[in-house]
Backbone as CSV, one residue per row, in Angstrom:
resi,resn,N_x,N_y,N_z,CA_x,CA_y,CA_z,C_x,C_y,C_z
1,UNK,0.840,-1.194,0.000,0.000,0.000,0.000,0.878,1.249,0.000
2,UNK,0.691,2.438,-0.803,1.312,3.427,-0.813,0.937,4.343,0.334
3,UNK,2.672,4.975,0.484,2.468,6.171,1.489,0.946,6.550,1.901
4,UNK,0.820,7.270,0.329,-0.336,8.365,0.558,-1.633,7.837,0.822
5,UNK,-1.893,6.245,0.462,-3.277,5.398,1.058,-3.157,5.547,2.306
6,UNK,-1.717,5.004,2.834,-1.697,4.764,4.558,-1.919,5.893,5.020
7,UNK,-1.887,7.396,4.946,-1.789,8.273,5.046,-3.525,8.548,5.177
8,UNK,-4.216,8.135,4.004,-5.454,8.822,4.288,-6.236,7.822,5.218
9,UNK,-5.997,6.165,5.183,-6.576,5.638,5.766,-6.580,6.220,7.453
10,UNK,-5.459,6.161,7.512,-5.225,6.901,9.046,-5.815,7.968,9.443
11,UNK,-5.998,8.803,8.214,-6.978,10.280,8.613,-8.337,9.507,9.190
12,UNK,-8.775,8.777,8.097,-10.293,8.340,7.949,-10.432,7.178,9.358
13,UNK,-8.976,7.035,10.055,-9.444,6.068,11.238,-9.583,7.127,12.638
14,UNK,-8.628,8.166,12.541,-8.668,8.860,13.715,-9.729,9.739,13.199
15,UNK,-10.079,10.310,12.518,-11.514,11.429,12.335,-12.975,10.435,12.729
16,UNK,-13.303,8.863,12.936,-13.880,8.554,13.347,-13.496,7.404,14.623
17,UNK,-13.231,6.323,14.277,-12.221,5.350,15.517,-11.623,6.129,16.623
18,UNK,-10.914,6.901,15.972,-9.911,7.224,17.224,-10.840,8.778,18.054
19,UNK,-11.585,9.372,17.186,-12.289,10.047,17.861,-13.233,9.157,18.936
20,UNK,-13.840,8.323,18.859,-14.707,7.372,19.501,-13.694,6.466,20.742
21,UNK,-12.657,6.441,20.432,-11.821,5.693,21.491,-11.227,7.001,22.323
22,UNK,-11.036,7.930,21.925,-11.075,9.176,23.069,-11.899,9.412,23.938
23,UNK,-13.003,9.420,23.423,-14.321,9.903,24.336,-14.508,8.858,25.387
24,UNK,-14.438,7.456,24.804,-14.536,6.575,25.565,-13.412,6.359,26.858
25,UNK,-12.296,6.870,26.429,-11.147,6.937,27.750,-11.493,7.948,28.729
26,UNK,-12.127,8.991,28.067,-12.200,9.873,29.187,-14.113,9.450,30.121
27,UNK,-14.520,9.499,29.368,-15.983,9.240,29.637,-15.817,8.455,30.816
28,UNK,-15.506,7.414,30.125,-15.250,5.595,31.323,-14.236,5.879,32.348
29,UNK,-13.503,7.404,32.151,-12.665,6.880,33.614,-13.441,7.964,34.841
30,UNK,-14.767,8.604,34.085,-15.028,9.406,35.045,-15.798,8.285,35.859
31,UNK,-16.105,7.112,35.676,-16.630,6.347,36.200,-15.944,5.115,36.681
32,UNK,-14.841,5.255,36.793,-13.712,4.183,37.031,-13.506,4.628,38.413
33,UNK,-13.023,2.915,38.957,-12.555,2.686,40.514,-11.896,4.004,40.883
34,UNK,-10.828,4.563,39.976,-9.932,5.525,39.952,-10.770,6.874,41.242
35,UNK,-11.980,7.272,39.980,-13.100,8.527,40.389,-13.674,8.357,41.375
36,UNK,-14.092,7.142,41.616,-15.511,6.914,42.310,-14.936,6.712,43.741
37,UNK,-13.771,6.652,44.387,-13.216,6.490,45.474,-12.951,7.925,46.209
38,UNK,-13.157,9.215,44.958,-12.352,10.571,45.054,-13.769,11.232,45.228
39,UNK,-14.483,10.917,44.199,-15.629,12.123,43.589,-17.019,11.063,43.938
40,UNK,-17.956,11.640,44.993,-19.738,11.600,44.642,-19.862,11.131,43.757
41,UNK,-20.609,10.606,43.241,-22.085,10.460,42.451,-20.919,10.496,40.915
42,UNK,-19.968,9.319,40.629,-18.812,9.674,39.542,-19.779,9.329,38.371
43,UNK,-20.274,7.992,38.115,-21.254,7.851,37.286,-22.055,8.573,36.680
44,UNK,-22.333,9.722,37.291,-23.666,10.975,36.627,-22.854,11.909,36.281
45,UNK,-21.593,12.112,36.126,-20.661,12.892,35.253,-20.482,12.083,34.203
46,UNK,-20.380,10.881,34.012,-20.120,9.999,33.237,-21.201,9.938,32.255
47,UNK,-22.394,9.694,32.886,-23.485,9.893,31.963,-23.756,11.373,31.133
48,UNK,-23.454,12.475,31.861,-23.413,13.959,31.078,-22.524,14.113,29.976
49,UNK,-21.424,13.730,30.309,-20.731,13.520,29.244,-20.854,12.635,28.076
50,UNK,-21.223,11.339,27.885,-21.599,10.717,27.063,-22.914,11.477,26.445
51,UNK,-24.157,11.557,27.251,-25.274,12.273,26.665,-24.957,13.579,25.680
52,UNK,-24.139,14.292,26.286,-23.955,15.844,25.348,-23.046,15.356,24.466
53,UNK,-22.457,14.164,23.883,-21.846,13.608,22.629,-22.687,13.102,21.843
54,UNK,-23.428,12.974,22.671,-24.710,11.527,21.618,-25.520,12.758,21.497
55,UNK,-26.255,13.855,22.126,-26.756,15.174,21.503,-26.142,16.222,20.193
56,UNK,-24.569,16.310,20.292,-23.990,16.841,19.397,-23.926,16.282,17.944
57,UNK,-23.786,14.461,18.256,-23.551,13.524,16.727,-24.986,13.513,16.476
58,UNK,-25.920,13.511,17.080,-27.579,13.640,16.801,-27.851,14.791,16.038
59,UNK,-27.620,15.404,16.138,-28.171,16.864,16.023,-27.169,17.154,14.627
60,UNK,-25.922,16.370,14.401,-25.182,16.698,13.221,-25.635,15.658,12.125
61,UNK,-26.305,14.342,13.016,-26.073,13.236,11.831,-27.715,13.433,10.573
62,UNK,-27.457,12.749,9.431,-28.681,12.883,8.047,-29.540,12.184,9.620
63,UNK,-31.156,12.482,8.321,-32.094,11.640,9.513,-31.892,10.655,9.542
64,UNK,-31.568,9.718,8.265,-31.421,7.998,8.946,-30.413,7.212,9.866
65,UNK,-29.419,8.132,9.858,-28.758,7.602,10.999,-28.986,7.989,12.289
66,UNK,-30.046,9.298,12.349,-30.681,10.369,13.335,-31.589,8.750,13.715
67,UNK,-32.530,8.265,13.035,-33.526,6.891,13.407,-32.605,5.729,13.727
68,UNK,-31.551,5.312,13.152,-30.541,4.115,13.281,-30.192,4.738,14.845
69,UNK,-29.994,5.385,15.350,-29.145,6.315,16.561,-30.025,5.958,17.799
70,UNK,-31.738,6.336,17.354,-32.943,5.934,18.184,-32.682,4.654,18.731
71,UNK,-32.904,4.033,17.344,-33.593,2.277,17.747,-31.967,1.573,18.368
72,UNK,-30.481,2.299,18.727,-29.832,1.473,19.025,-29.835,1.962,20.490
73,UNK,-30.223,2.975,20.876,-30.408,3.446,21.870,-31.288,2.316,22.801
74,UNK,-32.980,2.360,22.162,-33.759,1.455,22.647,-33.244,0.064,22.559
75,UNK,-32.521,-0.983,21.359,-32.371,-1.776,21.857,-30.890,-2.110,22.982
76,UNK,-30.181,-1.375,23.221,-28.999,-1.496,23.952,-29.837,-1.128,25.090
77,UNK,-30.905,-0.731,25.494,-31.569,-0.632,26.992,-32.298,-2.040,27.290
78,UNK,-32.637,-2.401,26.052,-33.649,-3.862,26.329,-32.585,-4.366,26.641
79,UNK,-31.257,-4.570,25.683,-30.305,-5.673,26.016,-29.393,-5.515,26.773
80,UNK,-29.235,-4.921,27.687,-28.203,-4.519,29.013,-28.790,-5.112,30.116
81,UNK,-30.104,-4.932,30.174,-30.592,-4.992,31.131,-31.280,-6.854,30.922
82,UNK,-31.067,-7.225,29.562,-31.304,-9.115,29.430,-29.892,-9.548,29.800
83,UNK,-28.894,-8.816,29.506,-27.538,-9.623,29.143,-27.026,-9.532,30.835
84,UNK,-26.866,-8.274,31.481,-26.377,-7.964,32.641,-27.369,-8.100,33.751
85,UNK,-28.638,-7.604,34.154,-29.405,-7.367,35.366,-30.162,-9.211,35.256
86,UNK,-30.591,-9.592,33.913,-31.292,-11.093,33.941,-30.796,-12.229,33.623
87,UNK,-29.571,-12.173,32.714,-28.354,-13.157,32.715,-27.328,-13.141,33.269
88,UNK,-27.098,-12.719,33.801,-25.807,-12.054,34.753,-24.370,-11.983,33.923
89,UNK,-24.596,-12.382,32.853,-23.464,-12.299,31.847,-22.246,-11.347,32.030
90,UNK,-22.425,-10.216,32.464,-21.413,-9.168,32.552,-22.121,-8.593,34.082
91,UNK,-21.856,-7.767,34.340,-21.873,-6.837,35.466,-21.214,-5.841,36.048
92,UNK,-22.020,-4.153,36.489,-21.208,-2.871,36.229,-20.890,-2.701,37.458
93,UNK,-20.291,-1.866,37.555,-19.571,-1.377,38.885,-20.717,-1.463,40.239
94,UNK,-21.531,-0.271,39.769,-22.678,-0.560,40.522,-24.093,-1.544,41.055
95,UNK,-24.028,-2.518,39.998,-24.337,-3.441,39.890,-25.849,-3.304,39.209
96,UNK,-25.805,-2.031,38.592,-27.041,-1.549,38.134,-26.707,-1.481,36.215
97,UNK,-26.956,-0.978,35.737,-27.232,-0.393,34.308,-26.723,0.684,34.385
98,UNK,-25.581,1.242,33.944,-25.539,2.954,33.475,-26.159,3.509,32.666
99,UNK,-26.889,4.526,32.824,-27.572,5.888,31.144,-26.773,5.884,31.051
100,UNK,-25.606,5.904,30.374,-24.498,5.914,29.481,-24.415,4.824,28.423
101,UNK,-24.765,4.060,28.997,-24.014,3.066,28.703,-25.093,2.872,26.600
102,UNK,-26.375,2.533,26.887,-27.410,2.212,25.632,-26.690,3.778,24.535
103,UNK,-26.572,5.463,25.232,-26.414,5.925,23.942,-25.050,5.319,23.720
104,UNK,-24.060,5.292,24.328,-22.716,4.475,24.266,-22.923,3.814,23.022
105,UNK,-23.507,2.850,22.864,-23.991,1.635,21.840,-23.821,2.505,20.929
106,UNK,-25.014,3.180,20.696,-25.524,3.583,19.485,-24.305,4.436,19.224
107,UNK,-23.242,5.359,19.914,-22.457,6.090,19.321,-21.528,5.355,18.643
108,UNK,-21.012,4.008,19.333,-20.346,2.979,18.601,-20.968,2.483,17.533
109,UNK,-22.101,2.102,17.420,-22.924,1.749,16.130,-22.632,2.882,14.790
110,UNK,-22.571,3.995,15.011,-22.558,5.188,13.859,-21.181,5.274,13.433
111,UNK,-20.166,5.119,14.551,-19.021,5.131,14.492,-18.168,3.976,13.415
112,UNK,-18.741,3.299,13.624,-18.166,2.169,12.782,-19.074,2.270,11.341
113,UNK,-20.394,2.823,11.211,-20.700,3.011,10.091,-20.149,4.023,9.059
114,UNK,-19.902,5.664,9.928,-19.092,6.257,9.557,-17.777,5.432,8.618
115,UNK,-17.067,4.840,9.651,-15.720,4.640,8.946,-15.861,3.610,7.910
116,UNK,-16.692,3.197,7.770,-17.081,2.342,6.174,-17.511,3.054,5.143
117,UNK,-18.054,4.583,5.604,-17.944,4.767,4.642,-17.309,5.906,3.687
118,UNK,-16.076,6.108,4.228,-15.054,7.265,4.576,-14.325,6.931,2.535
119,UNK,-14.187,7.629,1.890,-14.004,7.166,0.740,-12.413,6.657,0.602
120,UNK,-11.815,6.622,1.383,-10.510,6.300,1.468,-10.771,4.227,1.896
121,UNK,-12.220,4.612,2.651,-12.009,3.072,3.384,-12.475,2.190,2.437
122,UNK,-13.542,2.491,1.424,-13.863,1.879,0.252,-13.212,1.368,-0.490
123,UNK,-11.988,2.421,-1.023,-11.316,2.417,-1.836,-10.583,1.119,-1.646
124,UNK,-10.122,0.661,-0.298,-9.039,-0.086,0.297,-9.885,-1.348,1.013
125,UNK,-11.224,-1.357,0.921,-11.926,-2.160,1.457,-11.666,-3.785,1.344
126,UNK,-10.549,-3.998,0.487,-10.705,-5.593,0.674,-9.640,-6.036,1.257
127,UNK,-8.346,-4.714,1.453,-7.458,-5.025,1.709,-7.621,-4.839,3.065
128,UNK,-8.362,-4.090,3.626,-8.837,-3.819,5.112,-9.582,-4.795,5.930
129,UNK,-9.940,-5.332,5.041,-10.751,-7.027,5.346,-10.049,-7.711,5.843
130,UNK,-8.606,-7.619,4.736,-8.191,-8.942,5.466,-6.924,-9.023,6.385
131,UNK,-6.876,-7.329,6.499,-5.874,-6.972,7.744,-6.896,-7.364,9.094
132,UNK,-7.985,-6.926,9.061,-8.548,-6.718,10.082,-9.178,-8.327,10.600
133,UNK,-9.458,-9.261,9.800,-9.487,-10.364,9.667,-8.017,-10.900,10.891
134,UNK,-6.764,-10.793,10.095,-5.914,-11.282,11.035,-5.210,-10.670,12.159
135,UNK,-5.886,-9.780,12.245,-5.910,-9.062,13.363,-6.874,-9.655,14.551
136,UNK,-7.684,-9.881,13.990,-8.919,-10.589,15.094,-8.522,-12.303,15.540
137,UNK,-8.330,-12.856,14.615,-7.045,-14.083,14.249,-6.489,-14.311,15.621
138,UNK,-5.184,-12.809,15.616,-4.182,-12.934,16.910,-4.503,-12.334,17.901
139,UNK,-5.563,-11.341,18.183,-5.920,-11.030,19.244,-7.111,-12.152,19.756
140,UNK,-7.919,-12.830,19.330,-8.194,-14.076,19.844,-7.453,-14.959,20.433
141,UNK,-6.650,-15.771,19.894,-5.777,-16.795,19.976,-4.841,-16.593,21.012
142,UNK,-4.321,-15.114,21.010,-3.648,-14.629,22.270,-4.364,-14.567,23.550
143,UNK,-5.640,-14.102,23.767,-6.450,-14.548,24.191,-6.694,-15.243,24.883
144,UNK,-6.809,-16.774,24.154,-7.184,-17.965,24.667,-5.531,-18.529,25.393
145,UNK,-4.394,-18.620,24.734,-3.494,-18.876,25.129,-3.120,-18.589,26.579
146,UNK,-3.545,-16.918,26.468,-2.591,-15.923,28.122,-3.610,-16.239,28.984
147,UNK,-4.719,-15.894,28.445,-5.933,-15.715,29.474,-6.947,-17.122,29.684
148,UNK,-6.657,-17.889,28.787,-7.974,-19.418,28.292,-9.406,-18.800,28.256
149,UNK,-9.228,-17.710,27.084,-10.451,-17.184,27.177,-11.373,-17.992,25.571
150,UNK,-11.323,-19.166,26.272,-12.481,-19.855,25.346,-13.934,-19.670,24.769
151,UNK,-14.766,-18.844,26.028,-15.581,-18.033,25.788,-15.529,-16.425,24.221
152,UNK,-14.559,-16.382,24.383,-14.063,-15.367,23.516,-13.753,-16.205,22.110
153,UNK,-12.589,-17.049,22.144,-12.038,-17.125,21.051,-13.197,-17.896,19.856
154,UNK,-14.324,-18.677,20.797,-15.563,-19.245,20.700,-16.519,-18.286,20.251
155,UNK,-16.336,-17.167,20.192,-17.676,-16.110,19.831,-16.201,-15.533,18.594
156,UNK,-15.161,-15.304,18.686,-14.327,-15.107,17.474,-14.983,-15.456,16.029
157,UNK,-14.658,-16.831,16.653,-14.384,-17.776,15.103,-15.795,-17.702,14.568
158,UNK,-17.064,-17.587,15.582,-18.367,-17.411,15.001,-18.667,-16.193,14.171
159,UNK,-18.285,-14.922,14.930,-17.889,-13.855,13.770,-17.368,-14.074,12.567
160,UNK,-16.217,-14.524,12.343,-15.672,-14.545,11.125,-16.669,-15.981,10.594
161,UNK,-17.033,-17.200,11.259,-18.030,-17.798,10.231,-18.869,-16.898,10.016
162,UNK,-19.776,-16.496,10.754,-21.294,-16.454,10.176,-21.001,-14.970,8.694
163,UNK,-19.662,-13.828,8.892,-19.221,-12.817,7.781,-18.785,-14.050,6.684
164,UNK,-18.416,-15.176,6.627,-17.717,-15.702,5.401,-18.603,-15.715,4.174
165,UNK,-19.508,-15.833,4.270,-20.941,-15.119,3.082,-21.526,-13.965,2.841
166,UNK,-21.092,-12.995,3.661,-21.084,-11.746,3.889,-20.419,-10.868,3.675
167,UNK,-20.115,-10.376,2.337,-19.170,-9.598,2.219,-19.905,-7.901,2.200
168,UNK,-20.755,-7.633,1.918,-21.285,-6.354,2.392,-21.113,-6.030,3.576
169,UNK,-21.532,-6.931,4.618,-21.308,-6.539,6.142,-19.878,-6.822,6.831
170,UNK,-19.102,-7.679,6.120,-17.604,-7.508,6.503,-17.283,-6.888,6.903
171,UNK,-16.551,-5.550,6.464,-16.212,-4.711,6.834,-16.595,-4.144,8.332
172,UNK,-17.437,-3.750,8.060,-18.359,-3.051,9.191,-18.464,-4.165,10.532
173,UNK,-18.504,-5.244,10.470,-17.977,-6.178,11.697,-17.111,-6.224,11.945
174,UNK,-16.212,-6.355,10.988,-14.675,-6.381,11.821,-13.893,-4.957,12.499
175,UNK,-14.841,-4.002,11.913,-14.320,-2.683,12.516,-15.133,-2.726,13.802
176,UNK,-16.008,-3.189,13.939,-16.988,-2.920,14.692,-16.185,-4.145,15.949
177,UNK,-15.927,-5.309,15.660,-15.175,-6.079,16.374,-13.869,-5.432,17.031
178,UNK,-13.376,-4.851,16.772,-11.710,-4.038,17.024,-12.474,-2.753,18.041
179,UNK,-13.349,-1.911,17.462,-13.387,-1.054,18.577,-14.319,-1.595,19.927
180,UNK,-14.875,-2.731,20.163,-15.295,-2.904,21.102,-14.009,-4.177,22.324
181,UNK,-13.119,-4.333,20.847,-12.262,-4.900,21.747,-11.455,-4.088,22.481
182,UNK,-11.066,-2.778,22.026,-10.670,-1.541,22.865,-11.103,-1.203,23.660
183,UNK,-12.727,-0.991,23.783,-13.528,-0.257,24.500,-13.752,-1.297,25.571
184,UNK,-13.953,-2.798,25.740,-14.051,-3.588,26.761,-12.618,-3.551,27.779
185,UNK,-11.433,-3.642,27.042,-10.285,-3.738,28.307,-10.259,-2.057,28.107
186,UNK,-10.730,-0.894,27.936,-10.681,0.189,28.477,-11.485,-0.084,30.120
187,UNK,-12.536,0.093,29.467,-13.758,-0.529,30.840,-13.113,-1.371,31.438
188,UNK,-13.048,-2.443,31.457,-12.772,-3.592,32.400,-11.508,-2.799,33.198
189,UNK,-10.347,-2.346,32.618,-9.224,-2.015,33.172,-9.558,-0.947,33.932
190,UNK,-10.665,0.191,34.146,-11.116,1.062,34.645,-11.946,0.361,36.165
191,UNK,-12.850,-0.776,35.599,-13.644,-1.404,36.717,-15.141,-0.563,36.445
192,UNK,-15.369,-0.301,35.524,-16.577,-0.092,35.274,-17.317,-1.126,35.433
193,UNK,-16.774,-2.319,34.777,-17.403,-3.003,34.240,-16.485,-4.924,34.881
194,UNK,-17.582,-5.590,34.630,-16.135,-7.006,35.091,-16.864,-8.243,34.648
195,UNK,-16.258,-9.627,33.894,-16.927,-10.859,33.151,-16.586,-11.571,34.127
196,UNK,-17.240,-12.622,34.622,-16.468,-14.281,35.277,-16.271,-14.862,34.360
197,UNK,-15.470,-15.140,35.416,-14.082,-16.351,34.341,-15.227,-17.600,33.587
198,UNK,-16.127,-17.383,34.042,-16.779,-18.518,32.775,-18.515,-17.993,32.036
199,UNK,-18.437,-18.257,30.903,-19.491,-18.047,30.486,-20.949,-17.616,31.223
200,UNK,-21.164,-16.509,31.188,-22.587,-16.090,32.240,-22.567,-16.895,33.588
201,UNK,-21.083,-17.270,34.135,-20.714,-17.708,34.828,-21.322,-18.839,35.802
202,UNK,-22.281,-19.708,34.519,-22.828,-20.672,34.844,-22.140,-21.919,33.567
203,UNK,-21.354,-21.814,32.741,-20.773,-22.738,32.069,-19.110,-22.849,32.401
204,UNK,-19.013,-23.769,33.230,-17.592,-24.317,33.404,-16.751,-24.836,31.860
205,UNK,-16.960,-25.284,31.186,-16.517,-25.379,29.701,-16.045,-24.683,29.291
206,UNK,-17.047,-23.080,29.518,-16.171,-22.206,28.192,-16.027,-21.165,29.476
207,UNK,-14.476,-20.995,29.677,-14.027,-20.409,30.609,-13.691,-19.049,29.786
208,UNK,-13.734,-18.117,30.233,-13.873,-16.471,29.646,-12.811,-15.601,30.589
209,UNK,-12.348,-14.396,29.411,-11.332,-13.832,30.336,-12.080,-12.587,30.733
210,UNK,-11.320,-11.620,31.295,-12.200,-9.955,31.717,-11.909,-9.027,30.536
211,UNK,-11.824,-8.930,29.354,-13.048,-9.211,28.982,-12.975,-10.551,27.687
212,UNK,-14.000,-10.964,27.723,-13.881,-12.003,26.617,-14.182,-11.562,24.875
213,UNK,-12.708,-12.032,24.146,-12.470,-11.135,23.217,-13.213,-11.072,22.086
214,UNK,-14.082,-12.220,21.938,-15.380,-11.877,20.992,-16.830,-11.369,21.314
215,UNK,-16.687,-10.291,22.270,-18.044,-10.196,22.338,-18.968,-9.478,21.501
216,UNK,-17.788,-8.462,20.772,-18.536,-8.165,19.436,-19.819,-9.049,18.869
217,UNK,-19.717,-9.986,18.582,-20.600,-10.933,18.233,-22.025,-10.274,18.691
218,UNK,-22.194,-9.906,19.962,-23.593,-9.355,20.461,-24.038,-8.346,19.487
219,UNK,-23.076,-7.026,18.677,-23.499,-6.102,18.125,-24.058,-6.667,16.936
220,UNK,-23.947,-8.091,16.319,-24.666,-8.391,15.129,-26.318,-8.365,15.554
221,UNK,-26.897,-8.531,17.066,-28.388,-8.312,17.190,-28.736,-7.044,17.231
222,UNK,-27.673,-5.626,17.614,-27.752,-4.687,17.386,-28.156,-4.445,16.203
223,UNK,-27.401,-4.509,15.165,-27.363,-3.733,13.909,-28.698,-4.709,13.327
224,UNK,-29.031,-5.635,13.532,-29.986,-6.411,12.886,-31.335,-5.692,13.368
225,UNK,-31.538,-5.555,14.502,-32.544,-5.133,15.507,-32.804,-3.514,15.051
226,UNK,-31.560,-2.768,14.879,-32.165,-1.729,14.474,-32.549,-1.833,12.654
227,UNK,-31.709,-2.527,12.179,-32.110,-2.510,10.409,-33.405,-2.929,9.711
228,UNK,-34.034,-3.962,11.095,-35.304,-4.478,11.237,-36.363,-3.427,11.663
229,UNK,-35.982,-2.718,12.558,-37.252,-1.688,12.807,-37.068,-0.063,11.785
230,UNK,-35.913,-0.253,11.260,-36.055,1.000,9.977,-36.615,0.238,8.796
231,UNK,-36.465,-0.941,8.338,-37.244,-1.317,7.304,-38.735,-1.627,7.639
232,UNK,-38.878,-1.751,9.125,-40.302,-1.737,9.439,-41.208,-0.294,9.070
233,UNK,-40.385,0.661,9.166,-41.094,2.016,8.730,-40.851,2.605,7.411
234,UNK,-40.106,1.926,6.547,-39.649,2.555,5.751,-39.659,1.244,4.512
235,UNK,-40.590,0.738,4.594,-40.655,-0.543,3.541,-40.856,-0.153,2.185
236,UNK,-41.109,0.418,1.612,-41.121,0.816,0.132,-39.749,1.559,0.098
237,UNK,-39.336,2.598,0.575,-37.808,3.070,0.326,-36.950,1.634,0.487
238,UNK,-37.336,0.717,1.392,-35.794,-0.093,1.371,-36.390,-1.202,0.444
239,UNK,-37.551,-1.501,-0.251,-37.495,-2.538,-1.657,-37.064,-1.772,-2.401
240,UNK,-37.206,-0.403,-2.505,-36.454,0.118,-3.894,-35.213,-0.162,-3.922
241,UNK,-34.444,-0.127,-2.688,-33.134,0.465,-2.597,-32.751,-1.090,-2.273
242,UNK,-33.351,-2.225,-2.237,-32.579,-3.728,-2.936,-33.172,-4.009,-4.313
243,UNK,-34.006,-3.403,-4.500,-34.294,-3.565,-6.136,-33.309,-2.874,-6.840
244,UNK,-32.842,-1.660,-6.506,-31.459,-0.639,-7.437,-30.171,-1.504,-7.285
245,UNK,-30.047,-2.359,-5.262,-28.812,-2.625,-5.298,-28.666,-3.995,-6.288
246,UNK,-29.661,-4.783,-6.578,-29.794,-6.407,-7.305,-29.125,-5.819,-8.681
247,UNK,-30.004,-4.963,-8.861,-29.551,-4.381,-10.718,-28.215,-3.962,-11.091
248,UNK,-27.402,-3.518,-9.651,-25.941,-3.077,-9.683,-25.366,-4.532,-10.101
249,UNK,-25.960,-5.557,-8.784,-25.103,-6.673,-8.827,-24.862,-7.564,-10.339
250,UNK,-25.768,-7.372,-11.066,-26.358,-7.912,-12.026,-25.372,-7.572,-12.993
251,UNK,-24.912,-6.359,-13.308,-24.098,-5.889,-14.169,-22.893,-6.575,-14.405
């Protein structure tokens, strides 16, 4: 790859990625063991801050990602509160749910859509596939090795199966896989947040590390959940718009 690709790709990762992994360092440590030992009520700074980000990208983004932004909001509240308060799968500092946490989702959800579609990332899109591909590869496997995070390397390899027919959504998973693998040992290393060592810590089998490195995998009910309730309102715009995309393919 030339200079000047690596060059823009990098623009097009820090103008969205690395903007999103900032916010998230500072956000999450106002709510980290660190704060909450020093400062009151650290969590409800935590939440102000996230909220007046998710108000600013709202208020900037077209309407459909303004509706995509909604419904990830609503379902990251249904599913925090199935995955953490009724499966015990994960669990937060407080042992409650943060407001932070559902627009959180959705800012990660836009974030990774953004950078798919940054014209630099297009351009380079297959070659980004399959960096990011073995990237997920060795941060799994390392994983399972240091940590025996089987739970993880087990939700890995399901990612990359269930994308191997999927090349439209490629991309956008595996980016989407990488920044939540950041954003979990941000959290976890903060103590926001903490996994047992085994699966919803009722499966001895698949032993899991803090955090377990495929959990990405969950954001595929995200993006499905919200793509399902925008084509629920918007059903004649989205047959057109697989009737235009079939006729591309066709060519």
């Amino acid at each position: 790859m030339k200079i000047k690709n690596a060059v823009s790709l990098f623009v097009a990762f820090c103008k969205t990625i690395g903007y999103l992994t900032l916010l998230m360092v500072v956000v999450l440590f106002l709510d980290s063991n660190y704060i909450s030992v020093r400062l009151d009520n650290a969590q409800h700074y935590a939440t102000f801050g996230m909220l007046i980000t998710f108000a600013v990208l709202f208020y900037k983004a077209p309407a459909r990602i303004r509706e995509l932004m909604l419904y990830a909001v609503i379902i990251g509240v249904i599913g925090e509160h199935l995955f953490s308060l009724g499966l015990k799968m994960y669990s937060y500092r407080l042992g409650n749910v943060p407001l932070y946490v559902p627009p959180g989702h959705a800012i990660v959800y836009i974030t990774a859509i953004y950078f798919c579609k940054k014209a630099s990332v297009k351009q380079h899109r297959k070659s980004l596939e399959n960096y990011f591909a073995i990237f997920i590869i060795i941060y799994a496997t390392l994983f399972l090795l240091l940590a025996n995070d089987v739970f993880g390397f087990t939700m890995s390899l399901l990612v990359l199966y269930l994308l191997r027919k999927h090349p439209r959504e490629r991309l956008f998973f595996y980016s989407m896989y990488i920044v939540v693998a950041f954003l979990e040992i941000i959290g976890t290393n903060y103590g926001c947040w903490v996994w047992p060592n085994t699966a919803y810590g009722i499966f001895p089998f698949l032993k899991s590390a803090n955090p377990p490195s495929g959990i990405s995998l969950f954001y595929f009910t995200l993006d499905l959940g919200c793509l399902w309730l925008y084509k629920c309102r918007h059903k004649i715009a989205w047959n057109r718009m697989k009737h235009i995309r079939t006729l591309k393919e066709k060519r």
